[in-house]
C-alpha atoms as a printed R data frame, in Angstrom:
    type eleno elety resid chain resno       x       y       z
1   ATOM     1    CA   UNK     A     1 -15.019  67.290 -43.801
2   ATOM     2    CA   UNK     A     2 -18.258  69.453 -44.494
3   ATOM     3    CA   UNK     A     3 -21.413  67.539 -42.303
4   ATOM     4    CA   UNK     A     4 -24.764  68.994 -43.767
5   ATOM     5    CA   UNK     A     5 -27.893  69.666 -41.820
6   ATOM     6    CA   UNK     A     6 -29.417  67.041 -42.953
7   ATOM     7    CA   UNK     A     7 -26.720  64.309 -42.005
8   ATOM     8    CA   UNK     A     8 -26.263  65.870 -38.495
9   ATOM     9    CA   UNK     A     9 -30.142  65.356 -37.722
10  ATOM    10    CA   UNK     A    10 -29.452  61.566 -38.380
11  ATOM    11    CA   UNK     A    11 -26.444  61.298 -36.701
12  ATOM    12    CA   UNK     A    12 -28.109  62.999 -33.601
13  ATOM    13    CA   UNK     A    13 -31.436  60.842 -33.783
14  ATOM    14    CA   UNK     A    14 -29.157  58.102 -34.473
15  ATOM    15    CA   UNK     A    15 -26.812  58.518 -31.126
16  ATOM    16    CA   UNK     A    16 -29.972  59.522 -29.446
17  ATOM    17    CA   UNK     A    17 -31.260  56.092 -30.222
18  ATOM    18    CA   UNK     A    18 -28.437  54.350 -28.500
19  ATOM    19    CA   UNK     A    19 -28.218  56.567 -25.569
20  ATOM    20    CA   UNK     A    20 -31.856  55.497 -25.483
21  ATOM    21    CA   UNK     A    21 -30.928  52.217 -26.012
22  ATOM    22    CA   UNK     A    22 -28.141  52.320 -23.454
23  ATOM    23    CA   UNK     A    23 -30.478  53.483 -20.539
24  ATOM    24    CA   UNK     A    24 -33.321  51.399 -20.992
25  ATOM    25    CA   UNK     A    25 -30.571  48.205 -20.673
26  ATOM    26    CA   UNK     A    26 -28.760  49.140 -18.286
27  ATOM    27    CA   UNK     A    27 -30.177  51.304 -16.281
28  ATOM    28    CA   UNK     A    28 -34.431  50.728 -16.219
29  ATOM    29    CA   UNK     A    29 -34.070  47.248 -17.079
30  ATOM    30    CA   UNK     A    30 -31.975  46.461 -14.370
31  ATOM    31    CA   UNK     A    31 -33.850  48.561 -11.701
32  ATOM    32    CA   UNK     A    32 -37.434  46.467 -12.793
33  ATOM    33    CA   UNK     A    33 -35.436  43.363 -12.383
34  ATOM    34    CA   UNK     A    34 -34.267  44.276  -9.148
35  ATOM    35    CA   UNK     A    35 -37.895  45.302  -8.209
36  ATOM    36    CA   UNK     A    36 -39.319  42.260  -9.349
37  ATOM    37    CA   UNK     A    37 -36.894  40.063  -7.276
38  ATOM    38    CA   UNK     A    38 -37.505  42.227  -4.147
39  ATOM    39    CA   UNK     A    39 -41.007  41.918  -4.605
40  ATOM    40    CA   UNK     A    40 -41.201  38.066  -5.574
41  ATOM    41    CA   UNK     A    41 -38.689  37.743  -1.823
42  ATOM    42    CA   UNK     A    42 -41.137  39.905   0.144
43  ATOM    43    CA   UNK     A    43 -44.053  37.563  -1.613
44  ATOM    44    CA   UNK     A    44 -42.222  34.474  -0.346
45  ATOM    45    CA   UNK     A    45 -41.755  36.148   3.081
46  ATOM    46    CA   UNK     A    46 -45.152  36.960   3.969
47  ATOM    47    CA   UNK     A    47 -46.503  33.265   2.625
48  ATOM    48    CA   UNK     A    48 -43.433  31.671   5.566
49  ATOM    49    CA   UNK     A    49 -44.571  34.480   7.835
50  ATOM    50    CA   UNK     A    50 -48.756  33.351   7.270
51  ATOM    51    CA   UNK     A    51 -47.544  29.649   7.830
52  ATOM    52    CA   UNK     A    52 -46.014  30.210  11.139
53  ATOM    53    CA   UNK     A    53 -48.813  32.564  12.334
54  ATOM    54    CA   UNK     A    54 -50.842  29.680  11.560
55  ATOM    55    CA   UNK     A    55 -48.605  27.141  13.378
56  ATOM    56    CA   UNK     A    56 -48.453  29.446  16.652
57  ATOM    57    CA   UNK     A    57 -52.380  29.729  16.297
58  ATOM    58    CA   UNK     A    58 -52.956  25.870  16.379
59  ATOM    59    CA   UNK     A    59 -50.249  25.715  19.302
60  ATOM    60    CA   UNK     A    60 -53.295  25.071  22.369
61  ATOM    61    CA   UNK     A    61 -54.323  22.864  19.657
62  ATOM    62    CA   UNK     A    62 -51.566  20.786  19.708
63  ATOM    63    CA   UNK     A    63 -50.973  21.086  23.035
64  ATOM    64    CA   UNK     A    64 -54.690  19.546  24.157
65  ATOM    65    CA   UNK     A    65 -53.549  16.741  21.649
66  ATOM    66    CA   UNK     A    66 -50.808  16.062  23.151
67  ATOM    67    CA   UNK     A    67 -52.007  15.958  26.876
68  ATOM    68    CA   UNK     A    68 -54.351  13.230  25.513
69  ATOM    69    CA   UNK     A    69 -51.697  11.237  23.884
70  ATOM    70    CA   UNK     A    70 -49.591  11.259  26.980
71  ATOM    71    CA   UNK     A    71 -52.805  10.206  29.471
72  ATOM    72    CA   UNK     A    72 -53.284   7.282  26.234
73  ATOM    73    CA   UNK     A    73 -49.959   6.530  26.721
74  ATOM    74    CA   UNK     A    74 -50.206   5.766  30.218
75  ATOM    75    CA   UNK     A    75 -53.052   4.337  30.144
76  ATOM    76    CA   UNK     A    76 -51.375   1.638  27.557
77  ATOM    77    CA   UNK     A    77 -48.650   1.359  29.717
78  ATOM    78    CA   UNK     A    78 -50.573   0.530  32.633
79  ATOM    79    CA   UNK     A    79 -51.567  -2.646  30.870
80  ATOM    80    CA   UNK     A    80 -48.288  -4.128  29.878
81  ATOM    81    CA   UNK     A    81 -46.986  -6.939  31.509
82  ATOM    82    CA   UNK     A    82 -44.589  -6.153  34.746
83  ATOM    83    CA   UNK     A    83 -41.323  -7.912  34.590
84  ATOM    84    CA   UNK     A    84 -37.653  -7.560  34.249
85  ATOM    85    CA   UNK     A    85 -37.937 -10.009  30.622
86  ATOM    86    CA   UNK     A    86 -40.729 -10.854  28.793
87  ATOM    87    CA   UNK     A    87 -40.211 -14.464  30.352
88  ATOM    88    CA   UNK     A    88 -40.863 -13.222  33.972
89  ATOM    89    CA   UNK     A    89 -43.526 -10.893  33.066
90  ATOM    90    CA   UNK     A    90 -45.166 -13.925  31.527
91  ATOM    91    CA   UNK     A    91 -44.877 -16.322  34.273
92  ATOM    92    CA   UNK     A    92 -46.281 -13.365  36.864
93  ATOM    93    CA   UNK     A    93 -49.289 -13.091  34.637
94  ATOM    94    CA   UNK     A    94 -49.878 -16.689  34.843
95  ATOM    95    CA   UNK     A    95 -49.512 -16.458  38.639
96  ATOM    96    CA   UNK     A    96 -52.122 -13.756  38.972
97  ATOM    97    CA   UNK     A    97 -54.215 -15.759  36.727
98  ATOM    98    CA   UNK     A    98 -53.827 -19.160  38.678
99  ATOM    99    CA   UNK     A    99 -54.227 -17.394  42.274
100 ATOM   100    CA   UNK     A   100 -57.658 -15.485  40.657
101 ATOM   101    CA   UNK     A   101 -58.752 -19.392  39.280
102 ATOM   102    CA   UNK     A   102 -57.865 -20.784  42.838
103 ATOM   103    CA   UNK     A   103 -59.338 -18.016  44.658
104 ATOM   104    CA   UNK     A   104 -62.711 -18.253  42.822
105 ATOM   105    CA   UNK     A   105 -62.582 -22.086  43.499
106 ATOM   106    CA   UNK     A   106 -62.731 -21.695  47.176
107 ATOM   107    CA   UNK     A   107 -65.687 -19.526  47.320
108 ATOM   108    CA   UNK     A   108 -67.451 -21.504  45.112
């Protein structure tokens, strides 16, 4: 089988073309992929990393709220009623109250 010039150009342009072909699919088109995940990941990792920067900045924050919520909280507990059951609780309240009444009675 006698090949001329002419048909071995083509055939070498031609295999060219796929080896052409071949790298830019799986070769270079794999590698940008690759990049473009790695740099989508690091993307994601500094946004997480900015968020808890931010959380550990507002820590004394959160930490001066918190003091105050606990002195609230104390200060609301101070105010409930004293007893073993809401029942006894009750009836001491009414106590105080009656002694207070009585007590004011007698001065007056």
């Amino acid at each position: 089988m006698n090949i001329s010039k002419r048909d071995k150009k083509v055939l070498m342009i031609g295999a060219l073309a796929v080896a052409f072909f071949l790298v830019i699919n799986y070769v270079i088109s794999p590698f940008i992929e690759s990049e473009n995940d790695i740099q989508e990941g690091t993307e994601q990792k500094e946004m997480l990393l900015q968020k808890y920067e931010k959380v550990i900045n507002q820590r004394g924050k959160i930490e001066k709220k918190l003091a105050k919520m606990k002195r609230e909280q104390s200060d609301l507990n101070t105010k409930l009623l004293k007893g073993s059951t809401p029942s006894l609780a009750a009836a001491e309240r009414c106590k105080k109250c009656w002694r207070r009444f009585l007590k004011n009675m007698a001065w007056n």
